[in-house]
N, C-alpha and C positions, 0 to 999 in steps of 0.2 A: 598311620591308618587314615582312610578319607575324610572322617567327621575331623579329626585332629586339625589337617589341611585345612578343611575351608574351613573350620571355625578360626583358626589360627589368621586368618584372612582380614579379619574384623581390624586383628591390631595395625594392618596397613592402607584401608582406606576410609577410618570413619574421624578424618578430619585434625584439630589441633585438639591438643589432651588437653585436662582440667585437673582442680588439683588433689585428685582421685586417684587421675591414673599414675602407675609405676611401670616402670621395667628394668630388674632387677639380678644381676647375675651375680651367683654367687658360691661360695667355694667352703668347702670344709674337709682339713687334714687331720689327719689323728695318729700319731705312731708312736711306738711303747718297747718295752723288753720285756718278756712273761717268764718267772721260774717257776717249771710246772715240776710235781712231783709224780713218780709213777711213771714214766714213761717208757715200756720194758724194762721196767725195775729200775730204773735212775730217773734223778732231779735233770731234768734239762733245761735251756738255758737260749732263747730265742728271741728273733726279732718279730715283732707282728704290729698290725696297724689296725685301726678303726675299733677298737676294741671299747671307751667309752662313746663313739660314736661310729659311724663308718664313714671311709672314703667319700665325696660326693661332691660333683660341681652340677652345674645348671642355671636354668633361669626362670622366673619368675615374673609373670606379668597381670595387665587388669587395665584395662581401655571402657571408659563411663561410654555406652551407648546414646544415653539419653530415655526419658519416659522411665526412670528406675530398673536400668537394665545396666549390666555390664559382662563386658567378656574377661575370662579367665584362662590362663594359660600357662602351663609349666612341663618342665622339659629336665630330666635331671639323668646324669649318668654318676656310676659306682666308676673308682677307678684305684689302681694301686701304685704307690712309690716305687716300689721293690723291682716292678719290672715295667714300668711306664705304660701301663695298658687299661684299658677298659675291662672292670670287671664284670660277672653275667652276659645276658643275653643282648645282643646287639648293642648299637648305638648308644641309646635312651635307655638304657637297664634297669632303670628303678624305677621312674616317671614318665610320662609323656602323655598328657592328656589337657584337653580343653573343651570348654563350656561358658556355659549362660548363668548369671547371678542375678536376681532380681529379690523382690518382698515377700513372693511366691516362692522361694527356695532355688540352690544351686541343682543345674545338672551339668554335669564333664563327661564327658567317652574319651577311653582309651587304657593306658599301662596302668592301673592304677592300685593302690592297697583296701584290705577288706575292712572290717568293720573290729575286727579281732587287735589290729595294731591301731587305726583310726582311732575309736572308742577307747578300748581296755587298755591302749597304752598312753595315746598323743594327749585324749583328751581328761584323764583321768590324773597323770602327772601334770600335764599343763605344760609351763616354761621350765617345769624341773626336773622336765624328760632329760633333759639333758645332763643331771647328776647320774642317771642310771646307768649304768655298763653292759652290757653286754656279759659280761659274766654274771652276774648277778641275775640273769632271767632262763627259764626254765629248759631243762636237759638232764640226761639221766641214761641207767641203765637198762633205757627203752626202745633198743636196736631191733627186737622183732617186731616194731609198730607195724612196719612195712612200707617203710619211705625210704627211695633210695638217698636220701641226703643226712638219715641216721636220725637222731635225737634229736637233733638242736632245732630250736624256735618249731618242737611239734605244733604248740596252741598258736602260732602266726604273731604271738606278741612280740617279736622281736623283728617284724618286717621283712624277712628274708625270703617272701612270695610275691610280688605283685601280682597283679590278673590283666592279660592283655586284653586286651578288645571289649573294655567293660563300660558301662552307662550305669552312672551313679547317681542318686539323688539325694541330695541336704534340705530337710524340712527347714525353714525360718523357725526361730525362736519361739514359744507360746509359754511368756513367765520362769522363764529358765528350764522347760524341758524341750525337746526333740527328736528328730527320730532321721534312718537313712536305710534306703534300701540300694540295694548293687548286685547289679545281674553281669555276668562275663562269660565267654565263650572259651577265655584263657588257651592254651595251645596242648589239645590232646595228643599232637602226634609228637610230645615233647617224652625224654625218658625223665628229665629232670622235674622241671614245671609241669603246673598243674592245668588242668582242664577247665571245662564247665565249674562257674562258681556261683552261689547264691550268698549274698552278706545281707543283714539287717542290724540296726543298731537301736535304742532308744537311751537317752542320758537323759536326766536332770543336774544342773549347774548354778548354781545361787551361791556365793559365797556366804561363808563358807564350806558348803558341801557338794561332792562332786560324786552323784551316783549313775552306776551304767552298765547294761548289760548288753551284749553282744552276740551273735550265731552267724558261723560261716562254714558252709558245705563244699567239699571239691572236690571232682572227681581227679582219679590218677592213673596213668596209663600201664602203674605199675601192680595197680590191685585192678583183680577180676577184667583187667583188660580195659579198663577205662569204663566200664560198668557201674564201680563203686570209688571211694574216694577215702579222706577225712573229715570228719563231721568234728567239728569245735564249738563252744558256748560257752559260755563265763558272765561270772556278775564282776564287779570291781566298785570299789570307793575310796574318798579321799577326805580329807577332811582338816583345813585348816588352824590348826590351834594356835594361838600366842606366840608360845615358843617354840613350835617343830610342827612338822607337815606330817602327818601320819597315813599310811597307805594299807589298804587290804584290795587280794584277788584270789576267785576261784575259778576253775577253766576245768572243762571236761572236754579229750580230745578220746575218739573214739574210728578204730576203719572199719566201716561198714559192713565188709564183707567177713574179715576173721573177727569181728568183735571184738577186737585185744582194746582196751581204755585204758587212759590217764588220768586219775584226778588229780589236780595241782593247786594247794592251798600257798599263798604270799603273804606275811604282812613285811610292812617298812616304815622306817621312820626317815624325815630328809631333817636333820642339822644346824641351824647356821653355827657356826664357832667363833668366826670375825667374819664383820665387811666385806672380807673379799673371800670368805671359804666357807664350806658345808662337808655334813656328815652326812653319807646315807650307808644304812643300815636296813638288812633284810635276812630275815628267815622263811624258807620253803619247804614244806612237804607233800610227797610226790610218790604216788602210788598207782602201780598197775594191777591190772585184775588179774583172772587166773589163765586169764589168754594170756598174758605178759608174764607169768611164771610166779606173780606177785612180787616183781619187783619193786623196790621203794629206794628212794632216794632221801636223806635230810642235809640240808645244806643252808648255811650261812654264809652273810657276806658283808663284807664295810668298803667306802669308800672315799676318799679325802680329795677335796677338789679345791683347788685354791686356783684364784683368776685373777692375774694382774694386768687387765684392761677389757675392755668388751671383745676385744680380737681372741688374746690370749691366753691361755689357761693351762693348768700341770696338775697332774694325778695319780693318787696309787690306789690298788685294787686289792685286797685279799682275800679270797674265797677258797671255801673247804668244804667237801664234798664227801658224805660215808653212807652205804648203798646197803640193803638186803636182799635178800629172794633167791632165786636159784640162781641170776645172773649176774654177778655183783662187779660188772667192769662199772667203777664210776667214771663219769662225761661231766665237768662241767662245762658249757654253756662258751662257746669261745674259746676253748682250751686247744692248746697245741695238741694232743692225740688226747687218745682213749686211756683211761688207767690200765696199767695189769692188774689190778686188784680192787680189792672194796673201797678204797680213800680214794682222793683226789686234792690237790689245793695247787692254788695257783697265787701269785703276786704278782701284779702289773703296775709297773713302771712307764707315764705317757706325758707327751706333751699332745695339744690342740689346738689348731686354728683356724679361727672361723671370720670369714668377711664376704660383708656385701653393700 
């Protein structure tokens, strides 16, 4: 998009860098083997990728202005092993946005994520985003929500919506709270993606505790014609203890037009075991109203992460899934299909590599 361009400009004629600035490209692979149970009635037995993290290369940068300014820029595409391509939409699938840093707060225009994954997931785990998987976050028996993409990541915490053409804004710090608003035009005349988006965030961050709450609106071209949308909100906290990282979230995802809601209660706990590995652990429960037939979901999950260098890391995932209501196909979250029945469980098997 144009703001993207000419901000993007910045990084080639504002002279010799300082030792501020970076520019950083960088890559992360993640591929696995999952045994899902259920799948028309049989265990199946599959390759899959990005599962504790997803696919994704790009770049990363940040050019000192001067006068306590600086620009900001990144650019990231989804991609897959399996068939050597670009996943999602265009080029930049995931990311592409740039902006102004100053004392006064960030703002970026362009591809960007809402307040529901920013907030309630990025900033809420921190650096131990990266123990979470993907199975392990919210999906279910929630197929007449009215999204053509099914279940998965309904509440957006799991990043699998960015918002095109958006202008974002990062409050500066006041004592460890802040706050962010984001307005996006997103792409209505999409069947998949979404539209019109409004995100708001506010957190407090003090070690050790990490509280936030979050609200993201968007319309869909698939409800009421792009009239109405998903309406999302959630509180979340973190709270560092001695020996383990303890985590709670609640998220209310709701389509405006049929009224059908989600409520989704998380807690978690993240592990160390040794030096070089952790445990996370998590239980959710997940209930629709009676627009959703009262379905419910309860599901647990573990995962083992051991890292034998800052590159390198191997992991296993176990997650089990048992469903109520009238419609009892259980989903979990990443799963190779739908169950035919009430159960679901998965085990994933992965290697990871990340550099930059």
């Amino acid at each position: 998009m144009k703001g993207v361009g000419c901000v993007s400009l910045l990084f080639l004629v504002c002279g010799q860098s300082v030792a501020d600035d970076f520019f950083k490209p960088y890559i992360l692979t993640d591929i696995g083997w999952s045994s899902t149970s259920n799948i028309n009635g049989e265990q199946q037995y599959h390759y899959q990728e990005g599962r504790l993290a997803p696919n994704f290369i790009g770049i990363k940068a940040r050019k000192e202005l001067g006068n306590g300014y600086a620009g900001v820029l990144k650019v990231e595409s989804g991609y897959s092993l399996q068939d050597l391509k670009i996943t999602g939409d265009g080029l930049f699938s995931r990311q592409m946005f740039a902006g102004l840093d100053s004392d006064f707060g960030q703002v970026t225009v362009g591809k960007q994520w809402d307040f529901m994954f920013e907030t309630l997931a990025v900033d809420r785990w921190g650096e131990k985003l990266r123990n979470v998987p993907l199975l392990q976050l919210q999906a279910g028996p929630f197929f007449n929500l009215g999204l053509p993409t099914g279940s998965i990541d309904y509440n957006r915490v799991a990043a699998g919506f960015p918002t095109d053409r958006a202008v974002k804004y990062l409050s500066p710090d006041f004592n460890g709270f802040s706050f962010g608003v984001m307005h996006g035009d997103g792409d209505p005349g999409s069947n998949i993606r979404y539209g019109k988006t409004r995100s708001f965030s506010v957190k407090y961050i003090q070690s050790p505790l990490r509280v936030m709450a979050a609200y993201t609106d968007s319309r869909h071209r698939a409800i009421n014609r792009g009239r109405d949308g998903i309406r999302n909100y959630g509180v979340g906290a973190a709270y560092d203890f001695s020996s383990f990282i303890g985590d709670a979230l609640y998220t209310r995802t709701e389509n405006t037009y049929s009224h059908g809601a989600i409520d989704s209660y998380a807690i978690g706990a993240l592990v160390p075991v040794t030096t070089h590995s952790s445990l996370y652990a998590n239980y959710m429960y997940l209930k629709g109203n009676a627009r959703l037939n009262k379905n419910m979901a309860n599901q647990v999950g573990v995962t083992y992460d051991y890292r034998f260098n800052k590159n390198w890391d191997a992991y296993v995932s176990a997650v089990y899934q048992i469903t109520g209501g009238d419609d009892q196909s259980a989903y979990i979250s990443g799963a190779y299909g739908v169950s035919s029945d009430r159960e679901q469980s998965v085990l994933h098997v992965g290697v990871r590599f990340y550099y930059e």
